[in-house]
OpenMM code with the backbone's topology and positions (N, CA, C; nanometers):
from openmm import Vec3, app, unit

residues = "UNK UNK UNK UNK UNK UNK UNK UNK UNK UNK UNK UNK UNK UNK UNK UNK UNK UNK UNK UNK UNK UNK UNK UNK UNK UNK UNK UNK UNK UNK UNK UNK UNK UNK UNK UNK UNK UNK UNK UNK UNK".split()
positions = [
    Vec3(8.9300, 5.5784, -0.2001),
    Vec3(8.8396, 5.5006, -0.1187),
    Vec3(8.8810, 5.3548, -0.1310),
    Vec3(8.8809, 5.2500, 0.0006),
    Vec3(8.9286, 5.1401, 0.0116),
    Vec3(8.8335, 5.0735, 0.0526),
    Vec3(8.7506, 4.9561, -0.0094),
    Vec3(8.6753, 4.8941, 0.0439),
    Vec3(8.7299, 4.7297, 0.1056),
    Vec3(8.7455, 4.6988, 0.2233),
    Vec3(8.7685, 4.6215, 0.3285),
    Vec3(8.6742, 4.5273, 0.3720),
    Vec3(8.7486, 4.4343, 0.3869),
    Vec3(8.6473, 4.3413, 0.4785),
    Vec3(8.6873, 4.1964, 0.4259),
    Vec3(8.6070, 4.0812, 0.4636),
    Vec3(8.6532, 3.9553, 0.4935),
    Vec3(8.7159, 3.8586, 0.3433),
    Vec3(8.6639, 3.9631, 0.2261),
    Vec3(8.6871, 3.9141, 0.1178),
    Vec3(8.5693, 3.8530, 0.0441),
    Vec3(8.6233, 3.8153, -0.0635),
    Vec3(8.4543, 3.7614, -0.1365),
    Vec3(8.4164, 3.8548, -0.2223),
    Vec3(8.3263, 3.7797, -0.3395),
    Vec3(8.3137, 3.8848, -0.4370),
    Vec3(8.2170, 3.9955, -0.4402),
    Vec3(8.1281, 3.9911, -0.3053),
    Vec3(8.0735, 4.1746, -0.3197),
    Vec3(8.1457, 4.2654, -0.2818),
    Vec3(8.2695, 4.2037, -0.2532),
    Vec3(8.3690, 4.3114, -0.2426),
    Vec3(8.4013, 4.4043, -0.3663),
    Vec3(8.4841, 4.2875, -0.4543),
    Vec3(8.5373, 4.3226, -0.5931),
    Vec3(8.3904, 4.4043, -0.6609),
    Vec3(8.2818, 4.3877, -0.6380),
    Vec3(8.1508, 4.4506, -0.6890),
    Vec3(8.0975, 4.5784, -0.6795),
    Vec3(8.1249, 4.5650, -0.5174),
    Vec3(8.1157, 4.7130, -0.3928),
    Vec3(8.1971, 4.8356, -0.4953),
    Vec3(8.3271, 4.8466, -0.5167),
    Vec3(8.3884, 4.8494, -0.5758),
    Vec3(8.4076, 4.8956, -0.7438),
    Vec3(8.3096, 4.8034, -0.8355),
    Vec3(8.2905, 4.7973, -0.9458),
    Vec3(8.1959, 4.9071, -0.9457),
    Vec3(8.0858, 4.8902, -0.8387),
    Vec3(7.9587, 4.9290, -0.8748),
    Vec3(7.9763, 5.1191, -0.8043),
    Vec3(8.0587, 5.1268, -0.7609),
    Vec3(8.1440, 5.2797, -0.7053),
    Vec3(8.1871, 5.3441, -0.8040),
    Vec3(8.2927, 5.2430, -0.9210),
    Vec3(8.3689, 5.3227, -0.9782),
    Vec3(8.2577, 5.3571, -1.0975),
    Vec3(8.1812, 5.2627, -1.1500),
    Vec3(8.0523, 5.3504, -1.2059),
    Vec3(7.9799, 5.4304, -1.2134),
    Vec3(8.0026, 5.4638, -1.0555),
    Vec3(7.9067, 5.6170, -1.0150),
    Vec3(8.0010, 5.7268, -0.9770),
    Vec3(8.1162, 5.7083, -1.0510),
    Vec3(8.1999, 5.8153, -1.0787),
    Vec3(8.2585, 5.8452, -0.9405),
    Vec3(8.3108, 5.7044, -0.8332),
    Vec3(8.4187, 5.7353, -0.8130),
    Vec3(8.4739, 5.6564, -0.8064),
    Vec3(8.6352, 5.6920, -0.9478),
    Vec3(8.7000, 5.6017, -1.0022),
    Vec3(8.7896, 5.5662, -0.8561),
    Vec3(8.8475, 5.6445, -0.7542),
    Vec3(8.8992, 5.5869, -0.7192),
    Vec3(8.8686, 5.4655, -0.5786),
    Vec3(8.7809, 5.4204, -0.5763),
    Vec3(8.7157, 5.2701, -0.5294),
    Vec3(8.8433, 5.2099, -0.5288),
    Vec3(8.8672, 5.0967, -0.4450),
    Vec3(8.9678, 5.0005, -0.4975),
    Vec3(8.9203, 4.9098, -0.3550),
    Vec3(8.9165, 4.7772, -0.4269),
    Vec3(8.8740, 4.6395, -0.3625),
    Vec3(9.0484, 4.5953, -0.3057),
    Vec3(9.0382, 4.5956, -0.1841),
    Vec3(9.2208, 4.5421, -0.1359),
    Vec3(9.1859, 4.3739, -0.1283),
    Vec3(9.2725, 4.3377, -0.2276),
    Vec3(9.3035, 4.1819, -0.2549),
    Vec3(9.3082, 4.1296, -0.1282),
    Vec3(9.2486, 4.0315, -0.0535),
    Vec3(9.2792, 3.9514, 0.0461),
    Vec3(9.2543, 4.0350, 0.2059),
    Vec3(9.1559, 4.1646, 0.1414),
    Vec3(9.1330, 4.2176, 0.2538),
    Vec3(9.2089, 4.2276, 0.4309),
    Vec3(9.1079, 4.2763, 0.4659),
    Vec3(9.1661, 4.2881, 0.6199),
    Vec3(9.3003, 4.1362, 0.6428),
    Vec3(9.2533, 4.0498, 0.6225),
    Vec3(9.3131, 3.9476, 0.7454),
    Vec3(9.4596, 3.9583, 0.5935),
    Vec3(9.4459, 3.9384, 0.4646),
    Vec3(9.5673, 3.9821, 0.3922),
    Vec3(9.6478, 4.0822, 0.3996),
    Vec3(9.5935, 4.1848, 0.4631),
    Vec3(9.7051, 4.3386, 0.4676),
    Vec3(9.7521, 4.2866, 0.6582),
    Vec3(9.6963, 4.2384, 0.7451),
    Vec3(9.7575, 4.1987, 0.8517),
    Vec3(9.8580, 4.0796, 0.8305),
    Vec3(9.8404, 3.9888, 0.7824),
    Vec3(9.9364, 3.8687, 0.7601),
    Vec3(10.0956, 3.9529, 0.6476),
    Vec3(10.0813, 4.0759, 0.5685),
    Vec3(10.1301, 4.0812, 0.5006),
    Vec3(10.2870, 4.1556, 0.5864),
    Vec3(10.2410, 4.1788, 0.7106),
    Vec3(10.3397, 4.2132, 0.8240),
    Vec3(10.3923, 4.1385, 0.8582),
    Vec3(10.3697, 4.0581, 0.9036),
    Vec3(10.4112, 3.8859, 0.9656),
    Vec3(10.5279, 3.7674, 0.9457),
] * unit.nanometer
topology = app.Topology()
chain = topology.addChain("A")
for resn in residues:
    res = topology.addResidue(resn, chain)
    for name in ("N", "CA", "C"):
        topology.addAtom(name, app.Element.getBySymbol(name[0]), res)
């Protein structure tokens, strides 16, 4: 599971607060949406 979006820390939280409820695999993508598009560029 990939949680997305503009960035900011309820991301990294969204995330935290997932892998607590047992599912480890959560993962906050660094620099979100507009970072995985620029990372083409």
């Amino acid at each position: 599971m990939i949680i997305c979006g503009k960035g900011g820390g309820r991301l990294a939280e969204g995330a935290a607060i997932l892998n607590r409820l047992s599912h480890p695999d959560a993962l906050w993508l660094e620099g979100c949406t507009t970072g995985w598009l620029a990372r083409d560029t």
